[in-house]
Each structure stands twice: as C-alpha cells, then as structure tokens.
C-alpha positions as CSV (number, residue, x, y, z in Angstrom):
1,X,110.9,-3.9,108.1
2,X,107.2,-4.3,107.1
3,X,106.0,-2.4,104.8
4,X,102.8,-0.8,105.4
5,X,101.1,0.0,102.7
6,X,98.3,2.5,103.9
7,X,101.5,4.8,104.5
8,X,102.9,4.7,101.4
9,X,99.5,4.9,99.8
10,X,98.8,8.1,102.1
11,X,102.6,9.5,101.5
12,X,101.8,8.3,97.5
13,X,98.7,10.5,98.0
14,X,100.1,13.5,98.9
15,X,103.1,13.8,96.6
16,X,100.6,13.8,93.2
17,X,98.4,15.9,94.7
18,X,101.1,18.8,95.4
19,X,102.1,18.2,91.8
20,X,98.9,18.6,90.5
21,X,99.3,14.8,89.1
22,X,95.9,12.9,87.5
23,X,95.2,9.7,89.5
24,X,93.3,7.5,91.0
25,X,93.8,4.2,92.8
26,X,93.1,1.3,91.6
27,X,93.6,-2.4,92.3
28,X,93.4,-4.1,95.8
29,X,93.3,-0.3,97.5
30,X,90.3,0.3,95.3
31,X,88.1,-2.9,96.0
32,X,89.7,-2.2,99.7
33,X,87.7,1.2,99.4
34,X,84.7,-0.3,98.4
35,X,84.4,-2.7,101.2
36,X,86.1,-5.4,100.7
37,X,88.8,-5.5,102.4
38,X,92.1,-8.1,101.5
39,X,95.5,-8.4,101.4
40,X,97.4,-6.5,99.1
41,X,101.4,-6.1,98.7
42,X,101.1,-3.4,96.1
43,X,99.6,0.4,95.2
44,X,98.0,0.6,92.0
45,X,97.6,3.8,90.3
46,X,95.9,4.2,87.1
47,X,97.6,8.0,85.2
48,X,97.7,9.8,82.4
49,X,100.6,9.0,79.8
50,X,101.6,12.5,79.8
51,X,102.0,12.8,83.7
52,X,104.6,9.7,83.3
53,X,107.6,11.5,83.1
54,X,106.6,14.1,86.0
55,X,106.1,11.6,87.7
56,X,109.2,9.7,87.9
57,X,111.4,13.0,88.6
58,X,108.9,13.2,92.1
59,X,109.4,9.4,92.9
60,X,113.4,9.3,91.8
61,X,113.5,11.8,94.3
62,X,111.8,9.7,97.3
63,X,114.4,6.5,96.0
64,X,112.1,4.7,93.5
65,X,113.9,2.7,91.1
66,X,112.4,3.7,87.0
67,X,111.8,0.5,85.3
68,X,111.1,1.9,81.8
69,X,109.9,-1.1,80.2
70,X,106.4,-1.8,80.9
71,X,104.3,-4.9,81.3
72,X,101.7,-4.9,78.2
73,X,98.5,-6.5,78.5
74,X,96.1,-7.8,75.7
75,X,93.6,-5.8,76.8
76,X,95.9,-2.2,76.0
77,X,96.9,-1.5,79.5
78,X,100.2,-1.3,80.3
79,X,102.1,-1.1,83.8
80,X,105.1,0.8,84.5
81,X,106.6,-0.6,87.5
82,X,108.3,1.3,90.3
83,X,110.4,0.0,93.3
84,X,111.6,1.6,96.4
85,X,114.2,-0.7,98.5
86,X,114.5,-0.2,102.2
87,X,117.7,-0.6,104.2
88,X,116.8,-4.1,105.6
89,X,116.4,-5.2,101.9
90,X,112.3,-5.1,102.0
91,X,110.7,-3.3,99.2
92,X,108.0,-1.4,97.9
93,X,105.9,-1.9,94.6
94,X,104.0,0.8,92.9
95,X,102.5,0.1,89.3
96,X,101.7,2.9,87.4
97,X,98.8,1.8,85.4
98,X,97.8,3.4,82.0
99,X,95.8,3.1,78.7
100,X,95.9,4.8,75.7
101,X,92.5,5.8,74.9
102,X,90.9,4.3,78.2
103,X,93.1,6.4,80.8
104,X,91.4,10.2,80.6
105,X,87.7,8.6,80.5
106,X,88.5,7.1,83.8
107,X,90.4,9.8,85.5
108,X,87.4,12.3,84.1
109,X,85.0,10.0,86.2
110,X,87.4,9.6,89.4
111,X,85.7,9.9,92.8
112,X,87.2,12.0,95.3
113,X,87.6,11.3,99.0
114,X,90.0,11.5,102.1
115,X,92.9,9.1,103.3
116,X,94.0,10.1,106.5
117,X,93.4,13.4,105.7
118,X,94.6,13.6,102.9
119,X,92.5,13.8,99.2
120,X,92.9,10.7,97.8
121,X,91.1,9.4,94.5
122,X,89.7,6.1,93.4
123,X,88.3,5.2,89.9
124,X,84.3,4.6,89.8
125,X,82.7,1.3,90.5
126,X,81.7,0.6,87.2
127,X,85.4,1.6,85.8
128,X,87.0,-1.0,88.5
129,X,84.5,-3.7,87.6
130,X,85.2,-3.5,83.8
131,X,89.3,-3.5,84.7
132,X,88.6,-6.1,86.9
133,X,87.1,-7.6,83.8
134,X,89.2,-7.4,81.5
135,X,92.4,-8.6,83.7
136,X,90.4,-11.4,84.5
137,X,93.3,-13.1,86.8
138,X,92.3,-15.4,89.5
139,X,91.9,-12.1,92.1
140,X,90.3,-10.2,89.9
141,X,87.9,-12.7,89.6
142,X,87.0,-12.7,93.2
143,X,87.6,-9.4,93.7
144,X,84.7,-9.4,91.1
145,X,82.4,-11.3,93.1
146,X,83.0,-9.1,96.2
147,X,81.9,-6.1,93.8
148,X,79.1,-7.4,92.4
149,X,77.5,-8.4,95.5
150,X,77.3,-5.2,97.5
C-alpha cells in the first residue's frame, strides 16, 4: 500500500479541527504550501503542550501507536512521534512538534486556508524560515533556499 500523504494530512486536518486542537503544519507540507513542492514521507505538526494528551486519545483511536519519549533538539523543540501501521506492513509517520515558550507565538500567528475542503493551518513564512533555521539539516537548508527566493 502507498501511503498518500495529502490524505492523511487532509483526514489529520479534520480530526483537530472537530476537537478544537491548536495546529499548524509544518515541515515539507509547509514549504509544499509555499510553492515548493518535494518529496516528503512525513506530516509535521507544530501543537501546544497542553493539547498533547488530547490528542493522543483522538489518534489512539484512528490506530496510532504513542511513542512517549520524544526527540529533543538543541534548539528546545522537541518531537513526539506517532505511527500508524497498515495491514501490508507500510506505515505512517506523524511528528507532533512543540516548544516550550516558542509554540503559542507561532500558533497565535498561524495562517488559515483550505485542504480539500477542509481548514487546514500552516505556520507563517517568517515562523518556517527561522525553524528552518534553526534545524539546519541538509533539507532544511534547501528548503531554505527555495523560501528565500520567492
């Protein structure tokens, strides 16, 4: 099975929204959303701390497997991972991204919009530049210079 990720991110989309969850994309959807368009195997969703645990009750209940140990970067961020298996042994990869004191800035400046019909949000430019930044990875970096030269 391949897994398409403008469904999940669409299906993704609708479940926070109906549980009055605070997100936004970010990551390759986001850059994806600001025209330039790449690969991506992943949905990156940047939340509040305090939606965390609401929000793995919703995705244990669409088959998500709760990693509660998160990825910590030097930069404060941290990523809690989530994974939902299919029957032919594909999978699934959402990262719940989040930041201590960085987080409810960013929601607060969130841009609204529609995904197949659905309201989907995506952090600002300048938020996804700085992230970009900050993380610094080879992608990021070219991700970067896709950005910066719209």
């Amino acid at each position: 099975m391949t897994i398409n990720i403008f469904q999940e991110a669409v299906k993704i989309s609708k479940l926070f929204n109906e549980s009055k969850i605070n997100w936004a994309f970010v990551g390759g959807i986001a850059v994806g959303i600001y025209g330039f368009i790449r690969a991506t195997e992943d949905i990156d969703i940047i939340i509040s701390e305090s939606d965390l645990q609401k929000i793995d009750k919703i995705l244990i209940k669409e088959n998500f497997i709760i990693n509660n140990s998160p990825m910590k970067f030097s930069d404060g961020y941290q990523c809690y991972r989530r994974l939902k298996f299919y029957e032919d042994g594909s999978f699934f990869v959402l990262d719940l991204v989040m930041h201590p004191t960085e987080s409810s800035r960013i929601l607060s400046r969130k841009i609204r919009g529609q995904f197949n019909q659905q309201d989907a949000y995506i952090i600002n430019k300048e938020d996804l530049i700085k992230m970009k930044q900050q993380a610094n990875r080879p992608k990021d970096k070219i991700d970067l210079e896709n950005l910066n030269n719209e």
